[in-house]
Backbone bond lengths (Angstrom), bond angles and torsions (degrees), N, CA, C in turn:
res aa  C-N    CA-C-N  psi(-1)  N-CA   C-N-CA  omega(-1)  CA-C   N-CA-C  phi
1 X - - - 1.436 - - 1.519 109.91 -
2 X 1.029 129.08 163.50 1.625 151.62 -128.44 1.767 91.42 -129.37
3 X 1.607 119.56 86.19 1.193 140.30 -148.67 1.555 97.30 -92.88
4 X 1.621 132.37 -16.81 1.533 144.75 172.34 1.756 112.70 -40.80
5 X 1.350 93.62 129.02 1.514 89.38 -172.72 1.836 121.09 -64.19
6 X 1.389 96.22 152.78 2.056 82.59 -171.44 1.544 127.41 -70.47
7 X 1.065 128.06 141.15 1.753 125.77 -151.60 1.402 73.16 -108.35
8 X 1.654 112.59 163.47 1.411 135.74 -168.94 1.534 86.50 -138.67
9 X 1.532 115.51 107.90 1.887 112.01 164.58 1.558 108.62 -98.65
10 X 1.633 121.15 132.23 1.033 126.77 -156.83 1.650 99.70 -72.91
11 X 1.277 115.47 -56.54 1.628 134.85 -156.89 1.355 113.31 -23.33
12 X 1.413 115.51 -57.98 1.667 125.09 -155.61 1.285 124.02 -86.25
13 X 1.766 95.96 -1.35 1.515 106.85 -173.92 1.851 113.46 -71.90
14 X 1.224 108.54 139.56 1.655 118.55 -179.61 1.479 101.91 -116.09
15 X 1.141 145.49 30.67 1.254 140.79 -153.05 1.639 116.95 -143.20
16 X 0.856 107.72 145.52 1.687 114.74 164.51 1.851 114.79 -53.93
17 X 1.106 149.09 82.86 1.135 134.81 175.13 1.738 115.30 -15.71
18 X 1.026 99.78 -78.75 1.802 109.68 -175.20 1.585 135.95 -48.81
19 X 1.729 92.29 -29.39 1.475 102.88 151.98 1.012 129.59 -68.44
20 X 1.690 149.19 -7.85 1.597 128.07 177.18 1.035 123.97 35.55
21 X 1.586 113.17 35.21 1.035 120.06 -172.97 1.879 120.40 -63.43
22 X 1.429 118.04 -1.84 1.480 121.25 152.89 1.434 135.60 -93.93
23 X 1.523 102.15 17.54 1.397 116.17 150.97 1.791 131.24 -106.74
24 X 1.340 105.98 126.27 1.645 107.11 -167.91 1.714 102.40 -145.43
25 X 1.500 93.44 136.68 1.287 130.21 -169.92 1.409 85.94 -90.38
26 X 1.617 127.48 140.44 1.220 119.70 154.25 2.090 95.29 -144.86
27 X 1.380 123.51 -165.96 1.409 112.56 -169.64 1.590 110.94 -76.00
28 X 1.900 94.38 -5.90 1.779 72.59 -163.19 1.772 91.08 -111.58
29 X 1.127 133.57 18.82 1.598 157.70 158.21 1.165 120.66 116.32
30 X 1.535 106.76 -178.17 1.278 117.80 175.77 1.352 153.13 -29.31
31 X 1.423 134.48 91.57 1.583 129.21 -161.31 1.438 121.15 -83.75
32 X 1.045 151.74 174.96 1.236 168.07 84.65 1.699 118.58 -49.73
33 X 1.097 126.22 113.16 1.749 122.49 175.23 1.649 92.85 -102.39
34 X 1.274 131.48 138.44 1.204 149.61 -138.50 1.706 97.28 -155.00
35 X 1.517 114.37 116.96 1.355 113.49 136.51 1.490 127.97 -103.50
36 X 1.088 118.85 130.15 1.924 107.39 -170.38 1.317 98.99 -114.44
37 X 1.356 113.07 150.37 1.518 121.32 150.80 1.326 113.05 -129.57
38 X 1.195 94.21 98.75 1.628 108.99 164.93 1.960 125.52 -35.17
39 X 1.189 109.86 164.72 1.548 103.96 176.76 1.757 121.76 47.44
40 X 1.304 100.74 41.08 1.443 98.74 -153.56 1.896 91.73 -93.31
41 X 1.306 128.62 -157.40 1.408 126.12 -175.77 1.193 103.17 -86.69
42 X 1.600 114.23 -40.74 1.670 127.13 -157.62 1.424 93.81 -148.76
43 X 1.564 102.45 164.29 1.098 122.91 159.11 1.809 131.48 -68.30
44 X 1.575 129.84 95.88 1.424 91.81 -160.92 1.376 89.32 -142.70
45 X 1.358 121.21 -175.55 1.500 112.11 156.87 1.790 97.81 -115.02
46 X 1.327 99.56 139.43 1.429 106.83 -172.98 1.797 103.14 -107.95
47 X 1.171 126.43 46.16 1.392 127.89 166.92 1.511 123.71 80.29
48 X 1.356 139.47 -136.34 1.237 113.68 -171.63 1.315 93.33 -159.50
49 X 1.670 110.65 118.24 1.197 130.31 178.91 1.414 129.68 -105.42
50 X 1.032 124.16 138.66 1.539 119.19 -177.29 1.668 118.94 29.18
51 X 1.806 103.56 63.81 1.056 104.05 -160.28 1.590 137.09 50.85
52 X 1.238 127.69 3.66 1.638 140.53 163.54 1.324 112.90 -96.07
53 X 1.376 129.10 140.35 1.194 141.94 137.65 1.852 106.25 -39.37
54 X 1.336 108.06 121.27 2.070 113.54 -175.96 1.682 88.06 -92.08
55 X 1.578 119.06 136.15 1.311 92.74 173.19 1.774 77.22 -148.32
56 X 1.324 110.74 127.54 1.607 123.83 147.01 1.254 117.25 -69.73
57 X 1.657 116.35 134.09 0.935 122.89 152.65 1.551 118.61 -130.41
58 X 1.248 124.89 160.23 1.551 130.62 174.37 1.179 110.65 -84.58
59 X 1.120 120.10 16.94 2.024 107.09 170.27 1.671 92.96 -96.77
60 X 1.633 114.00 159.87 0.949 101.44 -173.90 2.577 89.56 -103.20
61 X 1.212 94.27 -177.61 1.679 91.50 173.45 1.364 127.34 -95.69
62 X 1.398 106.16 78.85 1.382 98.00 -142.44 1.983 77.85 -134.47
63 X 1.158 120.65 125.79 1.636 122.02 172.05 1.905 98.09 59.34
64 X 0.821 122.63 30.65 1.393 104.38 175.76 1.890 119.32 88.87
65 X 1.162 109.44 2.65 1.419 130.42 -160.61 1.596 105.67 -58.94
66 X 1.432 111.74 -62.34 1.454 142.53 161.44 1.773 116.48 -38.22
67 X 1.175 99.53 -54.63 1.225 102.41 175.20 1.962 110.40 -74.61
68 X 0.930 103.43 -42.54 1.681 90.38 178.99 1.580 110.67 -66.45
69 X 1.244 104.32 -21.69 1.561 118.40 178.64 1.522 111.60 -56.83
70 X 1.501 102.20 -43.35 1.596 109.73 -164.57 1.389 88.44 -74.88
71 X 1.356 143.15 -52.08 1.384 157.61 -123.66 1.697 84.43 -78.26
72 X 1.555 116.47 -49.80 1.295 125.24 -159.06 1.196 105.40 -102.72
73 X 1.069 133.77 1.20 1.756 137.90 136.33 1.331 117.40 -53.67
74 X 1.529 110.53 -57.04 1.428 113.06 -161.55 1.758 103.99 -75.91
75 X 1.562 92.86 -18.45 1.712 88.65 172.33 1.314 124.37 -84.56
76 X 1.084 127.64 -15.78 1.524 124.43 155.10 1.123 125.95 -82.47
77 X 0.897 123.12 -28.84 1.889 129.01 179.87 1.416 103.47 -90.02
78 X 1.460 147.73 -1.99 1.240 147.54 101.02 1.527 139.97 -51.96
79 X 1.127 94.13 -11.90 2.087 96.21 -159.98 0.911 88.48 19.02
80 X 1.525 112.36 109.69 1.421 162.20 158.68 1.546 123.22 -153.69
81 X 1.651 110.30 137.32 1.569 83.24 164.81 1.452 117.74 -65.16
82 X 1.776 94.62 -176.16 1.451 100.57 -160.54 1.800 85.26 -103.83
83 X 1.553 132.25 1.01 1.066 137.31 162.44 1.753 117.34 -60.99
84 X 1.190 106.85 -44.97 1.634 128.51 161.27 1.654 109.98 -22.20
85 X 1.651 104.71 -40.13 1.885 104.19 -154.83 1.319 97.10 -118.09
86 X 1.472 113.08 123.64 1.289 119.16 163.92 1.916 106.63 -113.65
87 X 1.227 126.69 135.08 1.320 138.33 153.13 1.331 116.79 -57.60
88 X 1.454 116.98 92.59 1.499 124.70 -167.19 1.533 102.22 -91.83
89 X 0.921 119.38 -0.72 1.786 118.78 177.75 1.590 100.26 173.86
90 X 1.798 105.78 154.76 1.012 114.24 167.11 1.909 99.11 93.19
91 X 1.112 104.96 21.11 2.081 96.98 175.88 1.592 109.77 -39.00
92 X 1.582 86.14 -53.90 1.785 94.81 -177.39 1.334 142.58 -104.40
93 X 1.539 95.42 19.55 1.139 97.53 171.70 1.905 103.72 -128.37
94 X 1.372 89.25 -175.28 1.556 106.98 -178.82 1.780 120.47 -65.37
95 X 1.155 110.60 -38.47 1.308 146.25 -164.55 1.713 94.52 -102.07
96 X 1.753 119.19 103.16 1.572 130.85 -151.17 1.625 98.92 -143.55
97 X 1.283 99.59 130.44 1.701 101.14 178.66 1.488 93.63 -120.87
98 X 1.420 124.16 119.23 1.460 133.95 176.75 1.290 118.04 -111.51
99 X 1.409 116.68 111.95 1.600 131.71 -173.75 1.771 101.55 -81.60
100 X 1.762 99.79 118.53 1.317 107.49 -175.64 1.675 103.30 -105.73
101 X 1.669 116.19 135.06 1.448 107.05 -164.94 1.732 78.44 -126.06
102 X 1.338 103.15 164.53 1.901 128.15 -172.17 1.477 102.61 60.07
103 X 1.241 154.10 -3.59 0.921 136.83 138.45 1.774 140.14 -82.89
104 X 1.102 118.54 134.13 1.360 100.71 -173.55 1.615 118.31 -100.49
105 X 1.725 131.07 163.42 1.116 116.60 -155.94 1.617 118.80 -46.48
106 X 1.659 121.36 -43.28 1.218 157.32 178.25 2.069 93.04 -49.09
107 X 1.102 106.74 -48.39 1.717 88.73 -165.29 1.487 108.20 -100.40
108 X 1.626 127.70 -3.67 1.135 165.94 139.31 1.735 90.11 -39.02
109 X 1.117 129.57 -92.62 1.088 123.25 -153.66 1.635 102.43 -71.27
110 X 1.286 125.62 -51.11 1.380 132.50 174.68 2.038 88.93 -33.78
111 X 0.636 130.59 -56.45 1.511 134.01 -159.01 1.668 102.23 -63.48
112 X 1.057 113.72 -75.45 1.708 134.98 148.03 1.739 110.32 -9.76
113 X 1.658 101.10 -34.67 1.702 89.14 -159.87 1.785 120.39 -95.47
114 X 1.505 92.81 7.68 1.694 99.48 167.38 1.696 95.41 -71.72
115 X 1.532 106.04 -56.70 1.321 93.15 -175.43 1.655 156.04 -57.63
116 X 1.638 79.69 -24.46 2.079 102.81 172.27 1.284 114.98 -61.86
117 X 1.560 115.61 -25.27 1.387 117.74 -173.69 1.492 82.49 -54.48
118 X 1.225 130.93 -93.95 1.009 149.03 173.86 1.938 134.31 24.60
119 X 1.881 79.36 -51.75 1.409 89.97 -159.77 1.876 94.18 -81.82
């Protein structure tokens, strides 16, 4: 995997920065809402779309490839394990809801908030 630190592109964002609005607490925990595009140039997060985090990656979706990809994105750009992230919906598609466990919404977003400047 493609070890380059994650680039933040301003352009595509539709969103409030400060809201995180693709993170959600519900009773059974913490989400991530995820748009991916696979096969992308680089690894990056491209801002926050229709309520999702946009995130390129260079694996293409091919056997599950993409998805372990995202798993090991979200674990470095958190330092977190990559045990932490399960893909609670969306395996096969573009559109991915990822259940984050040992973190809580509050240190979840604290983590998130180098990057919102950003978006």
């Amino acid at each position: 995997m493609n070890r380059e630190r994650p680039i933040v592109n301003r352009k595509n964002s539709n969103s409030s920065p400060s809201s995180l609005s693709f993170i959600e607490e519900t009773p059974k925990g913490v989400y991530i809402r995820i748009r991916l595009q696979p096969r992308a140039s680089k690894n990056t997060i491209d801002g926050i779309k229709d309520s999702a985090l946009k995130v390129r990656l260079t694996s293409p979706p091919v056997e599950g490839e993409a998805n372990r990809a995202l798993i090991g994105f979200l674990s470095d750009i958190l330092k977190t394990k990559k045990s932490s992230f399960t893909i609670d919906s969306g395996l096969k598609s573009r559109d991915k809801r990822v259940k984050v466990e040992g973190l809580s919404l509050l240190e979840l977003k604290e983590k998130f908030s180098k990057y919102a400047e950003l978006f």
